[in-house]
C-alpha positions as CSV (number, residue, x, y, z in Angstrom):
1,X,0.0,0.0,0.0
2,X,1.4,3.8,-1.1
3,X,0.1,7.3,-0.1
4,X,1.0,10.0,-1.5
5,X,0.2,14.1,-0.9
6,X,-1.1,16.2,-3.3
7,X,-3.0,14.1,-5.2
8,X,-6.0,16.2,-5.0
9,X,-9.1,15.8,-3.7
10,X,-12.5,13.9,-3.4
11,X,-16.0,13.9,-2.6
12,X,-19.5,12.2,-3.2
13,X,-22.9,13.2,-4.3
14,X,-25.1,12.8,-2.7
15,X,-23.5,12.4,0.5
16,X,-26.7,11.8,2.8
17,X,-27.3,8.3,4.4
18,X,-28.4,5.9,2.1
19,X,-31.3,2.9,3.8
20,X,-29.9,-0.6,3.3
21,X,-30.3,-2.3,-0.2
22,X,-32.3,0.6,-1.9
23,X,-31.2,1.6,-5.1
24,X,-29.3,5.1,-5.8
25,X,-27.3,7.1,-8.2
26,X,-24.1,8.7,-7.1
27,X,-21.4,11.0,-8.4
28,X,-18.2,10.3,-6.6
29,X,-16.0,13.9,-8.3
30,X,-12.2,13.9,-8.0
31,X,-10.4,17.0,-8.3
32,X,-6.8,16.8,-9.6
33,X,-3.9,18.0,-6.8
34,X,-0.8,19.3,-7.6
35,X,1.2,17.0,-9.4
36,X,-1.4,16.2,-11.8
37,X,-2.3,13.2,-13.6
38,X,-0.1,12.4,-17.3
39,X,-1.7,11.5,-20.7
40,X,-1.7,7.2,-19.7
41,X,-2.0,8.0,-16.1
42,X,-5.5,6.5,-14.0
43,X,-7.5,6.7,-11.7
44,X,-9.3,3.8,-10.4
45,X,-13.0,4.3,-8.5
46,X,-13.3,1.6,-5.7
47,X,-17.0,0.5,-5.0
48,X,-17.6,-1.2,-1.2
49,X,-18.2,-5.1,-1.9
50,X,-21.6,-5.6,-0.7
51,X,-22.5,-2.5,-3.0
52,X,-23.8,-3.4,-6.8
53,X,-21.0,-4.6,-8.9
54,X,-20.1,-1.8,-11.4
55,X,-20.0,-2.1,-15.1
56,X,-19.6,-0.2,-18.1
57,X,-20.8,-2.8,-20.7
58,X,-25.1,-2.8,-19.9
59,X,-26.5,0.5,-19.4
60,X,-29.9,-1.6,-18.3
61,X,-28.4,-3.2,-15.5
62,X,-28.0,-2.5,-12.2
63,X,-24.2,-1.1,-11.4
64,X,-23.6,0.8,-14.5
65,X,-20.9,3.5,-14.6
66,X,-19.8,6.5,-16.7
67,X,-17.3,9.1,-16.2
68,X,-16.1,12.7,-17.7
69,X,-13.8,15.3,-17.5
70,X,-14.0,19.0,-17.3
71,X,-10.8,19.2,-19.1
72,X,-12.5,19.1,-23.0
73,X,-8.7,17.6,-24.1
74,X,-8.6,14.8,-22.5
75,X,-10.7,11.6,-23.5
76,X,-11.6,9.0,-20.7
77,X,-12.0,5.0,-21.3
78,X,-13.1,2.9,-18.7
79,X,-12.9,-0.6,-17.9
80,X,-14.2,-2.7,-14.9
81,X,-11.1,-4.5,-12.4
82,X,-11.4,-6.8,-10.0
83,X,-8.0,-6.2,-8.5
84,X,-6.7,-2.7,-9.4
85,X,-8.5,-0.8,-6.9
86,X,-6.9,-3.2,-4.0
87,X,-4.4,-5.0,-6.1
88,X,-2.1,-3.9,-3.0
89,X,-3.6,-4.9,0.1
90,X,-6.1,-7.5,-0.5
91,X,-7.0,-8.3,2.9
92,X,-9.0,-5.0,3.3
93,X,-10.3,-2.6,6.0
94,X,-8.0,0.0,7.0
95,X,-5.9,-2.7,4.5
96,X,-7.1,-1.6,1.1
97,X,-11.5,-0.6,1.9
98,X,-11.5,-4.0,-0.2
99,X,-13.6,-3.0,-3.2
100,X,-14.6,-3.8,-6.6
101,X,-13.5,-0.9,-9.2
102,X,-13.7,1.1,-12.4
103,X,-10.6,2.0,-13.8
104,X,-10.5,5.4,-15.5
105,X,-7.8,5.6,-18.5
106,X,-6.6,9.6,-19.0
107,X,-6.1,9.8,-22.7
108,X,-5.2,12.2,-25.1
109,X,-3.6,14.4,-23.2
110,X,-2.8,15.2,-19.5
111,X,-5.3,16.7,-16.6
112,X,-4.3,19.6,-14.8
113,X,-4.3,20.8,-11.3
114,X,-7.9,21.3,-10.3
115,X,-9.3,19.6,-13.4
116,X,-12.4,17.4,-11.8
117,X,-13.4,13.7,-13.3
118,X,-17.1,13.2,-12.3
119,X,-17.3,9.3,-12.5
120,X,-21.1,8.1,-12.0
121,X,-21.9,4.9,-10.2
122,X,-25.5,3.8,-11.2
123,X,-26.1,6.4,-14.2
124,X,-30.0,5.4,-15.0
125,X,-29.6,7.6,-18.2
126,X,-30.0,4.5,-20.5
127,X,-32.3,2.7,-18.3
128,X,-30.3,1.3,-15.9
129,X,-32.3,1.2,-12.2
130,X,-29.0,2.5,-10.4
131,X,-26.7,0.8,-8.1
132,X,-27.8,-1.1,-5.1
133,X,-26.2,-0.2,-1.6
134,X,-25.1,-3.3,0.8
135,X,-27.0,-4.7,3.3
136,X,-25.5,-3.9,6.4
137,X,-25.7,-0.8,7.9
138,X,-22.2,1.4,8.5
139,X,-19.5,3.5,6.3
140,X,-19.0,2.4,3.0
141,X,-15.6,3.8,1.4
142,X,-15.5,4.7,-1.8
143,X,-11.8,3.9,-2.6
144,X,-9.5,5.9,-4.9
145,X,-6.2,5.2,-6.5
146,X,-4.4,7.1,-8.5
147,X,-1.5,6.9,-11.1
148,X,-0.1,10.8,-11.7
149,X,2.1,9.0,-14.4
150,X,1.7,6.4,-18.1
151,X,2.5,3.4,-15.8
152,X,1.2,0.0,-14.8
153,X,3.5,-0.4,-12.2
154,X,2.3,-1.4,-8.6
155,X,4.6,1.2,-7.2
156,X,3.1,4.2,-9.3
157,X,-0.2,3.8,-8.0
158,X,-0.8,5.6,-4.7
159,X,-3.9,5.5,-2.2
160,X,-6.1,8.5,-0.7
161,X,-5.8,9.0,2.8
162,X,-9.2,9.9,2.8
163,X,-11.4,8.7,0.4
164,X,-15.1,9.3,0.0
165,X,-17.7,7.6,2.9
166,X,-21.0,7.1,2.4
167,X,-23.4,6.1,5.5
168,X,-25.7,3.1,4.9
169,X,-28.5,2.9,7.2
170,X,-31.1,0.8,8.7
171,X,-34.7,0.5,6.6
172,X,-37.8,0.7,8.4
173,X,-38.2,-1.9,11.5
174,X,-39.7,-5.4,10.8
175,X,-39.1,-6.6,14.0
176,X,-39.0,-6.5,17.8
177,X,-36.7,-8.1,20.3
178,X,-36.0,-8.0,24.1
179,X,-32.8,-8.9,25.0
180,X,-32.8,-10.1,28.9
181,X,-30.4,-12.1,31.0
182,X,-31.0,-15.9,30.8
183,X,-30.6,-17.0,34.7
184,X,-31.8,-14.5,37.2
185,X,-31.5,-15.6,40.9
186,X,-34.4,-13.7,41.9
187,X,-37.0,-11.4,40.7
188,X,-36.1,-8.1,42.5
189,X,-32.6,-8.2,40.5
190,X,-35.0,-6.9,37.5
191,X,-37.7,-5.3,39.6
192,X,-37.5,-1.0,38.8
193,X,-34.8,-1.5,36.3
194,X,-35.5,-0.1,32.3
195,X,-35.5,-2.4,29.4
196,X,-34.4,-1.9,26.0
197,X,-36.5,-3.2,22.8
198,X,-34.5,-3.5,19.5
199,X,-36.2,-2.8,16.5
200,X,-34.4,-4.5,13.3
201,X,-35.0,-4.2,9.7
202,X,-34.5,-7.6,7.7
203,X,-31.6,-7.3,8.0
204,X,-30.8,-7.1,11.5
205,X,-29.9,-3.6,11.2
206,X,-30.9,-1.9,13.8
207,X,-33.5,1.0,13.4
208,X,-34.4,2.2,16.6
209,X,-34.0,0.8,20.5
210,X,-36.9,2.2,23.2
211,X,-36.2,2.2,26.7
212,X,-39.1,0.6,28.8
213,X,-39.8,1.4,31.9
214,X,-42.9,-0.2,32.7
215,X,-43.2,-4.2,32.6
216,X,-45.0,-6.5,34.9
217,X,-43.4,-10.3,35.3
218,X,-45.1,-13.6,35.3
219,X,-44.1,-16.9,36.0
220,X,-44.7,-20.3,34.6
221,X,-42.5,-22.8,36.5
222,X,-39.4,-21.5,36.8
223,X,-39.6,-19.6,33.2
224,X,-40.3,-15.7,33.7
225,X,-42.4,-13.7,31.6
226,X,-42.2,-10.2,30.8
227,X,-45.2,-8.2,29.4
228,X,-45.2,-4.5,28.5
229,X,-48.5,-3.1,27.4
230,X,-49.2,-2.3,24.1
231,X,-46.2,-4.0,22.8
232,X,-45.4,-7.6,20.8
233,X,-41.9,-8.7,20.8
234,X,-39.8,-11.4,20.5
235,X,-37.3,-12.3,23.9
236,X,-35.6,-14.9,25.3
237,X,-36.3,-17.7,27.7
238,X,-35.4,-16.5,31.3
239,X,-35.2,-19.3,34.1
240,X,-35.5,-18.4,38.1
241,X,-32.6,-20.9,38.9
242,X,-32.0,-20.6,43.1
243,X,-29.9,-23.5,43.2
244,X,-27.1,-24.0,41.1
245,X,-24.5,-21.6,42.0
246,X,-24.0,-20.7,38.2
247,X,-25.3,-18.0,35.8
248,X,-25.5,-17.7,31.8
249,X,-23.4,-15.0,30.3
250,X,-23.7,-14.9,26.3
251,X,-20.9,-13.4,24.3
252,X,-19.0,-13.0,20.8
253,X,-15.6,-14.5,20.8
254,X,-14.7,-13.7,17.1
255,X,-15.7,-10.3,16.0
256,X,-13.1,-8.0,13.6
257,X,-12.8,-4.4,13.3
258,X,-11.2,-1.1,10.9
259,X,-8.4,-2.4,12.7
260,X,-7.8,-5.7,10.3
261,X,-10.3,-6.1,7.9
262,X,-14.0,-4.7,9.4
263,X,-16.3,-2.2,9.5
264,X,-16.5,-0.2,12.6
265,X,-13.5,0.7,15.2
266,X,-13.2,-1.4,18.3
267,X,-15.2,1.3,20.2
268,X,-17.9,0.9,18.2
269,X,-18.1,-2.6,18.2
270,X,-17.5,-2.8,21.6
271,X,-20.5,-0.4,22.0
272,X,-22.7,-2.0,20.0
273,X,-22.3,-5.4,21.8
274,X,-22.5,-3.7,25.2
275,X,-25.9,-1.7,24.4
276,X,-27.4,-2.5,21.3
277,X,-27.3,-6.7,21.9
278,X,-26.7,-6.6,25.0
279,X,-23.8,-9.1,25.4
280,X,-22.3,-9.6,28.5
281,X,-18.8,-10.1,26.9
282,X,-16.5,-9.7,23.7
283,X,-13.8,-10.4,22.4
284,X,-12.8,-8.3,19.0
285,X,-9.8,-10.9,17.1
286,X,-8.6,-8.4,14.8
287,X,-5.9,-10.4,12.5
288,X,-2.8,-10.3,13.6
289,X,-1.7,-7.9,10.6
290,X,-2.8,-5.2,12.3
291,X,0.0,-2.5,13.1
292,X,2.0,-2.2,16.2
293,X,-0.5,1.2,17.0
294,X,-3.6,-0.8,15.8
295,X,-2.8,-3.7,18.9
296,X,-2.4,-0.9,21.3
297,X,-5.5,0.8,20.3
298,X,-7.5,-2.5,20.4
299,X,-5.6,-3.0,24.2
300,X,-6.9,0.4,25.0
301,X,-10.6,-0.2,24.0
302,X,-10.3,-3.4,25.5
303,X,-9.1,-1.8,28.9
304,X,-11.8,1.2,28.6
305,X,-14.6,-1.4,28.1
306,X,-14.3,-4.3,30.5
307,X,-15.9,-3.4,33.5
308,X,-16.6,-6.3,36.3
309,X,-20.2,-7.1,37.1
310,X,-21.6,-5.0,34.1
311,X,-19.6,-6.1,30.7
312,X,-16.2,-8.5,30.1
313,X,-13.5,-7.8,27.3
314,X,-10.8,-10.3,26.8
315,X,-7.3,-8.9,24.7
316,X,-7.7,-11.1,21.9
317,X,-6.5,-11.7,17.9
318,X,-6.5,-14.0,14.8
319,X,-3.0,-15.7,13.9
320,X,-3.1,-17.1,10.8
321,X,-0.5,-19.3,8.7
322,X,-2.3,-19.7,5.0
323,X,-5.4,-21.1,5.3
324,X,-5.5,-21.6,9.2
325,X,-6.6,-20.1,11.6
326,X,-6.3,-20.0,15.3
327,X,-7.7,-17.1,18.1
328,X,-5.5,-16.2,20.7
329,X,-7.0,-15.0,23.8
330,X,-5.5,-13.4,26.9
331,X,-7.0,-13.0,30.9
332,X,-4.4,-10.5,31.1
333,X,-3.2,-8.3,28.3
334,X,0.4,-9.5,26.5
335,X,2.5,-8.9,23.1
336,X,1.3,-9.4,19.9
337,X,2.2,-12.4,18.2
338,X,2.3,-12.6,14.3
339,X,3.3,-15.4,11.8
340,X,5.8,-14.2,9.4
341,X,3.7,-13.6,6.4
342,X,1.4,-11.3,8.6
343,X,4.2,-9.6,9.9
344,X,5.0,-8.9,5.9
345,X,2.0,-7.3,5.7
346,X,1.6,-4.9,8.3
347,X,5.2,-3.7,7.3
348,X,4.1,-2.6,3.9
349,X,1.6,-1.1,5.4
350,X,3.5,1.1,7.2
351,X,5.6,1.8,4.6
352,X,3.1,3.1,2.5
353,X,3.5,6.3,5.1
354,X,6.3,6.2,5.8
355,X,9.3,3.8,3.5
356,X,11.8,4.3,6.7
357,X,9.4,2.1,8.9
358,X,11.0,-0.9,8.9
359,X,10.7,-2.3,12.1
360,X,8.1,-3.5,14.9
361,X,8.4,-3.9,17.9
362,X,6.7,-7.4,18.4
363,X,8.0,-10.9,17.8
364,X,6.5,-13.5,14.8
365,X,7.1,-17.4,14.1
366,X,7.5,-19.4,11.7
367,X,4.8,-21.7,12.2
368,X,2.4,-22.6,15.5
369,X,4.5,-24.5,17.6
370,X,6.7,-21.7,17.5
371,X,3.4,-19.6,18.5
372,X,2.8,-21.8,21.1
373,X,6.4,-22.0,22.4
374,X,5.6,-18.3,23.2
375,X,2.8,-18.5,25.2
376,X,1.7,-18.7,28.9
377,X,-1.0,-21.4,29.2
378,X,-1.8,-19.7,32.5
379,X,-2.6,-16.6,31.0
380,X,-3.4,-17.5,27.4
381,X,-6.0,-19.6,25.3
382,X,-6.4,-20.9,21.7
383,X,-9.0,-21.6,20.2
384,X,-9.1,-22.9,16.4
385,X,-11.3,-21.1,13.9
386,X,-11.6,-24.2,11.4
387,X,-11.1,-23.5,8.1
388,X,-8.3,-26.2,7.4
389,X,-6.7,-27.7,10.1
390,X,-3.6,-28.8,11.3
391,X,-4.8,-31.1,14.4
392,X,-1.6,-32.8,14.3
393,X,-0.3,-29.7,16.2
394,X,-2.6,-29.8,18.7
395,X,-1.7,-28.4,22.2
396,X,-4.1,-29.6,25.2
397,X,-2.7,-26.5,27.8
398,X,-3.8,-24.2,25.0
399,X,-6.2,-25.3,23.1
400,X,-9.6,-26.4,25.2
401,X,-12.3,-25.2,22.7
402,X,-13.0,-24.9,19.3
403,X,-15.3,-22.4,17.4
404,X,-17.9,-25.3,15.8
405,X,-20.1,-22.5,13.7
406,X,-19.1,-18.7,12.9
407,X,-20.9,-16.9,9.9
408,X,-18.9,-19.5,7.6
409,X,-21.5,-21.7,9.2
410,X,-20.8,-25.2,10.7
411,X,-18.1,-27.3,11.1
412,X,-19.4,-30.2,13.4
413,X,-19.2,-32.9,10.4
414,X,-18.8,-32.7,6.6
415,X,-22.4,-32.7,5.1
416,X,-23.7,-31.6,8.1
417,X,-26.8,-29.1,8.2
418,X,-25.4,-25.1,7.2
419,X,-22.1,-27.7,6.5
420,X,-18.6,-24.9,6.1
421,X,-16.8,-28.2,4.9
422,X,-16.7,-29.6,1.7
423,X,-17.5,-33.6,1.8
424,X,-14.1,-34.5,0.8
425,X,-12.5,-32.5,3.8
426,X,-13.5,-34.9,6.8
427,X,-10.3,-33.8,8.8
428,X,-11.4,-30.6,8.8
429,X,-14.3,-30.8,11.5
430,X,-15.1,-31.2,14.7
431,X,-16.0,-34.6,15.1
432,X,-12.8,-35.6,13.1
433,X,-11.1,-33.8,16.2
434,X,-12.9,-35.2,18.9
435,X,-12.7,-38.9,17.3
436,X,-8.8,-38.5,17.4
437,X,-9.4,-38.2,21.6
438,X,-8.8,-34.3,21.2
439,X,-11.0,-32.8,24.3
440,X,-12.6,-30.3,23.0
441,X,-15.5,-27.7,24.6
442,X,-18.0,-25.4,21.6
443,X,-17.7,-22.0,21.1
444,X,-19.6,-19.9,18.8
445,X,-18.3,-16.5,17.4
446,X,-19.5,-14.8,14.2
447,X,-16.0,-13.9,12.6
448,X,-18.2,-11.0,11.6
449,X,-16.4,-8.0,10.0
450,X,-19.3,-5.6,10.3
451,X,-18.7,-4.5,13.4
452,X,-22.0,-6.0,15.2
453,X,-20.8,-8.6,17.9
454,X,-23.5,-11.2,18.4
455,X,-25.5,-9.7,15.2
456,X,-23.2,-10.2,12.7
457,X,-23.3,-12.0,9.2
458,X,-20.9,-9.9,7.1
459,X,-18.0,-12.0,5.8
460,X,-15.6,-8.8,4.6
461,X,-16.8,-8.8,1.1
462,X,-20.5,-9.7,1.3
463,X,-23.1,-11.2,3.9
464,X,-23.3,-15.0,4.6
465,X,-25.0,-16.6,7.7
466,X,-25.8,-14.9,10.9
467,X,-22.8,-15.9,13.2
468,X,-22.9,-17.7,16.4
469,X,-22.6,-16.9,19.9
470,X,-21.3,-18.3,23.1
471,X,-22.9,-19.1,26.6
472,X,-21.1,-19.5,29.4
473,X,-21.6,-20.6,32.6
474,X,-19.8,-18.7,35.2
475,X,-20.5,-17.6,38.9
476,X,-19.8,-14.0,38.4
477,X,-18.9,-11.7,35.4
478,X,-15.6,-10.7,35.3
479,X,-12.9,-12.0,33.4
480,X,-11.8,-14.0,35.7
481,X,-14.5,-16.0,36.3
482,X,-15.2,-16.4,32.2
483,X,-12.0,-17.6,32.2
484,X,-12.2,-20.6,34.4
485,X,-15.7,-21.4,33.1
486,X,-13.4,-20.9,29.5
487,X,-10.9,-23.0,30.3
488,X,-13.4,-25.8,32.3
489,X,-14.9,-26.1,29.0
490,X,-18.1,-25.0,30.6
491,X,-19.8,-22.9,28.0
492,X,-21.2,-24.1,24.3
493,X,-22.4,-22.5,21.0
494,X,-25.5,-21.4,19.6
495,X,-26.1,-20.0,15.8
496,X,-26.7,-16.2,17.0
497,X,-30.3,-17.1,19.5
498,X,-29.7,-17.4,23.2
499,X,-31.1,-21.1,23.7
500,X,-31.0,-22.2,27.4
501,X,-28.9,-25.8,27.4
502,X,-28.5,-27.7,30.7
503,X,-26.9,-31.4,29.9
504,X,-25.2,-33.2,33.3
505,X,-24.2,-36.8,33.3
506,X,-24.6,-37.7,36.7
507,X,-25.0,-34.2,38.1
508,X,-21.5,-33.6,36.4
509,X,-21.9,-30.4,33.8
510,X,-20.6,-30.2,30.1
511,X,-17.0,-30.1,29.5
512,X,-15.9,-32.7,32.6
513,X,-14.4,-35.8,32.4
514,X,-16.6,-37.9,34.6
515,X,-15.1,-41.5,36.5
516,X,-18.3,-43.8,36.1
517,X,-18.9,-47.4,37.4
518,X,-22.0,-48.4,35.8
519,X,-25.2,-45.8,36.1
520,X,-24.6,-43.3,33.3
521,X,-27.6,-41.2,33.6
522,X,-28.2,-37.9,31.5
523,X,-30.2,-35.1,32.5
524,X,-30.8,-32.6,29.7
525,X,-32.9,-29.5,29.6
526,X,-33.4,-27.1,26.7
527,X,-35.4,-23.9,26.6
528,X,-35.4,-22.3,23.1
529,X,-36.5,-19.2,21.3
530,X,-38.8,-21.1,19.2
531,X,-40.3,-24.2,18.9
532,X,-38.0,-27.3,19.0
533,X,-37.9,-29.5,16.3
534,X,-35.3,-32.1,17.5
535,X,-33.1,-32.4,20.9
536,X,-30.3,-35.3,20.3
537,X,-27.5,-37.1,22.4
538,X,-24.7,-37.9,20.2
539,X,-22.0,-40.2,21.7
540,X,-19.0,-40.8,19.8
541,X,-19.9,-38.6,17.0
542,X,-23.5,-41.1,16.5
543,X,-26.8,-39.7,17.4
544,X,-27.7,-42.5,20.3
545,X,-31.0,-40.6,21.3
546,X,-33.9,-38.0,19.8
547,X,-36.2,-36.6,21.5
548,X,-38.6,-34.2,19.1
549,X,-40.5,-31.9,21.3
550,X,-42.3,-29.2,19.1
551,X,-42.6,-27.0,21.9
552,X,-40.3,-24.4,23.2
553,X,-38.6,-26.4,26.0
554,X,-37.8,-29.7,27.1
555,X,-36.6,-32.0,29.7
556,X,-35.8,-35.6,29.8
557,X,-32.9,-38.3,31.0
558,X,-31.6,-40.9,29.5
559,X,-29.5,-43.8,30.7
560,X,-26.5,-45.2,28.7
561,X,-26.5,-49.1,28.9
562,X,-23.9,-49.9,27.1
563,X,-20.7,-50.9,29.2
564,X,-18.6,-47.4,29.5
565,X,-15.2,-47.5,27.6
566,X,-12.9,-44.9,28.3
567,X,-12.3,-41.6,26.1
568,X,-16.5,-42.0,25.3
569,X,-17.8,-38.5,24.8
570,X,-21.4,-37.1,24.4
571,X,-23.0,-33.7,23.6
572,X,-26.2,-32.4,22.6
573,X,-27.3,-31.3,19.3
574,X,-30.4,-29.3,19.6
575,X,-32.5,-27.8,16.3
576,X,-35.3,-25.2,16.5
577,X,-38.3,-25.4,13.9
578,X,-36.5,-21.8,12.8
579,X,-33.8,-23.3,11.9
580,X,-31.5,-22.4,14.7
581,X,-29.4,-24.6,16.1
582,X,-27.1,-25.1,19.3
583,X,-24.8,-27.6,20.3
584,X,-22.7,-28.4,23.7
585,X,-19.8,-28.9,25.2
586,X,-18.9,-32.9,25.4
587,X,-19.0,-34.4,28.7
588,X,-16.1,-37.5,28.3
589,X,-15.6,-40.4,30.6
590,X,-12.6,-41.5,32.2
């Protein structure tokens, strides 16, 4: 990546919000700096992915582009690239805005200081209906590259600083959702506090949250109900649980950021999980690319966040050798770690301010036993984010979970329902893993990169599944306490809906390793945000017991006859008739 000053200037048209997915015509006008721009020289448009792809060969379709000059010497040609308007930092972000572009071609003769090229994304003057904006609400960066000189060289083309934003927006609200903790130990712990209802568009942008400060609570059983007059919404299942000494705490573990390759800066992210979905913790796992200042700034936020009792942060990135990909998690903040190619590109970035920056002051490996080497198992935690994977380098003090469905969707078997793995790639699941005696508790995270922890489904150049979330059960929230719930294995993974799982095998709770001599009893209890279509045991990766309930909660035990073999494992699957899904941590006998 280069930047260069005096290039000029730039600026869109119009620049008011634009509502999610609607269609629009704008004018994104670049005025020629100082050095000006030679006959051969370009400028290249960058549209956000997400956006309508532009074109200049259908002037019916959706995306079409023109472009001209005020200079009446100069003649323009334009041709669609995939790769010239990031062709230098393809990972995107504050790493290249990754967009699609228009490459502008100055011919004839040269542009001047101050000449203007108006290039129009979505002209409808042939009968095109204009360019669609992205779903997801948030900037959108219009990049901009220019070559001042006749060259094709990556080194002649240099980046704005500050290229054109447009704000996309929320559409009108389609529905209504209380968020509201999942364990409560009593009723006056809610009693004379305010609510928030979130209204979403379709796509789970939000368009407006109301306070609510007048509710009345019911009970059925041990569920509480919560009724505000006047209004419908959709909530999750709260239990009154005196006895265990335990409460549910529901998180993101795998969220990105401007940082890396996102949308939003850690503040805002960490914002939105604390008060628009209320999460009770986060961790943002910005790629370990990200600049020596970038780390510190996501330290800083981190620090600024995490406050005991009311929301947890946990210092936290992605290390990544080719295609895979680990988190690396810390209770208490430490150095960066990178692998050498990320290293690489963090450097270049740097340079592109500044060529004398040529050192950082954090170590990188060679590979993830190098990685590992490094770290305190005390104070660290890895958990794989599968997309291949490398189990022979497994490390039990480090790794105690694995992320079994993000916004990629899921990796518990290849074939399996929302399946992330292709057929072919068995070793690259869960099951694989736990079937080579790897003991392994479920997380869920969305690896989303638009900046909306626990509401999240945008995959850094366009939207893909909602991504998951985590539960945990902890006796306080701090990080402390998440920690050793963490690191007990006592937590598991939902697609995105906060579905109450309790699973024991003889009172012992998901993620143990449990000595039996004969009676194998398991208790298992599921309260869902919709109807439940199927609850299952699976044992040894085989589904050894289905219960279908189709009704919003169920209990039931079940006793494993079978003589008990050592290294025998069992978690629950459960699916919703919404499609949701959830899955828990394995309870393994010893």
């Amino acid at each position: 990546m280069k930047f260069l000053s005096g290039l000029g200037k730039a600026w869109i048209e119009p620049s008011t919000p634009v509502k999610a997915s609607s269609a629009g015509t704008w004018k994104i006008i670049y005025e020629v700096g100082e050095k000006g721009i030679k006959r051969g020289g370009k400028v290249s448009f960058g549209i956000p992915h997400g956006f309508s792809v532009p074109q200049v060969d259908n002037p019916y379709h959706p995306g079409f582009c023109t472009a001209k000059t005020t200079n009446p010497q100069v003649s323009l040609i334009l041709r669609c690239t995939r790769s010239t308007s990031n062709r230098l930092d393809w990972k995107g972000g504050r790493f290249g805005r990754i967009s699609t572009g228009v490459l502008v071609h100055i011919c004839e003769s040269s542009l001047k200081p101050g000449d203007r090229v108006i290039f129009t994304y979505g002209d409808k003057s042939f009968g095109s209906p204009g360019a669609f904006a992205r779903s997801i609400e948030g900037p959108a960066e219009f990049t901009i590259l220019v070559c001042p000189e006749d060259s094709w060289s990556e080194e002649a083309h240099f980046y704005f600083v500050a290229s054109p934003i447009l704000k996309v927006i929320a559409r009108e609200p389609k529905k209504s959702v209380l968020i509201f903790p999942s364990i409560i130990k009593s009723e006056e712990e809610v009693k004379g506090k305010s609510l928030k209802l979130n209204y979403y568009d379709e796509f789970y942008n939000l368009s407006r949250q109301e306070e609510i400060k007048n509710f009345s609570l019911g009970r059925k059983d041990n569920i509480l109900e919560i009724k505000v007059e006047g209004k419908k919404f959709k909530k999750n299942p709260t239990l009154l649980d005196t006895q265990s000494p335990f409460r549910l705490f529901w998180g993101d573990l795998h969220v990105h950021t401007f940082l890396s390759d996102g949308l939003r800066e850690p503040e805002e992210a960490l914002e939105y999980a604390k008060e628009v979905n209320r999460d009770d913790f986060c961790a943002i796992t910005d790629h370990s690319f990200l600049t020596d200042e970038g780390w510190e700034k996501l330290c800083e936020a981190n620090r600024k966040h995490n406050k005991e009792g009311e929301f947890v942060t946990f210092p936290a990135y992605e290390f990544a050798i080719g295609p895979i990909h680990r988190n690396v998690y810390f209770l208490r903040e430490e150095v960066l770690i990178r692998a050498k190619e990320e290293e690489k590109i963090a450097m270049e970035y740097l340079k592109g301010f500044d060529s004398s920056n040529e050192k950082t002051r954090y170590p990188s490996v060679e590979n993830v036993r190098e990685l590992f080497s490094l770290l305190n198992p005390e104070n660290s935690m890895v958990i794989p984010h599968i997309h291949m994977m490398d189990w022979e380098n497994h490390n039990p003090k480090l790794e105690r979970l694995v992320e079994i469905y993000s916004c990629w969707g899921n990796r518990e078997f290849s074939g399996c329902k929302y399946s992330a793995v292709d057929e072919h790639r068995v070793k690259d699941t869960v099951q694989y893993a736990l079937s080579q005696g790897l003991k392994l508790g479920f997380v869920g995270g969305s690896d989303g990169h638009g900046g909306r922890p626990g509401k999240d489904f945008w995959l850094r150049v366009r939207g893909a599944r909602m991504g998951g979330i985590t539960g945990i059960y902890a006796k306080e929230l701090t990080r402390e306490s998440l920690w050793e719930s963490l690191k007990a294995r006592r937590c598991y993974a939902t697609t995105g809906e906060r579905i109450i799982i309790k699973f024991t095998l003889n009172g012992h709770m998901m993620g143990e390793e449990v000595k039996v001599e004969k009676e194998r009893i398991f208790t298992v209890e599921v309260y869902g945000t919709d109807r439940i279509s199927k609850v299952e045991i699976i044992k040894n990766n085989l589904s050894v017991y289905q219960d279908f309930p189709k009704e919003e909660q169920c209990k039931f035990t079940w006793e494993d006859r079978t003589p008990p073999q050592e290294g025998d494992y069992y978690y629950i699957r459960v699916e919703q008739e919404d499609g949701n899904m959830a899955w828990s941590s394995p309870i393994w006998i010893r």
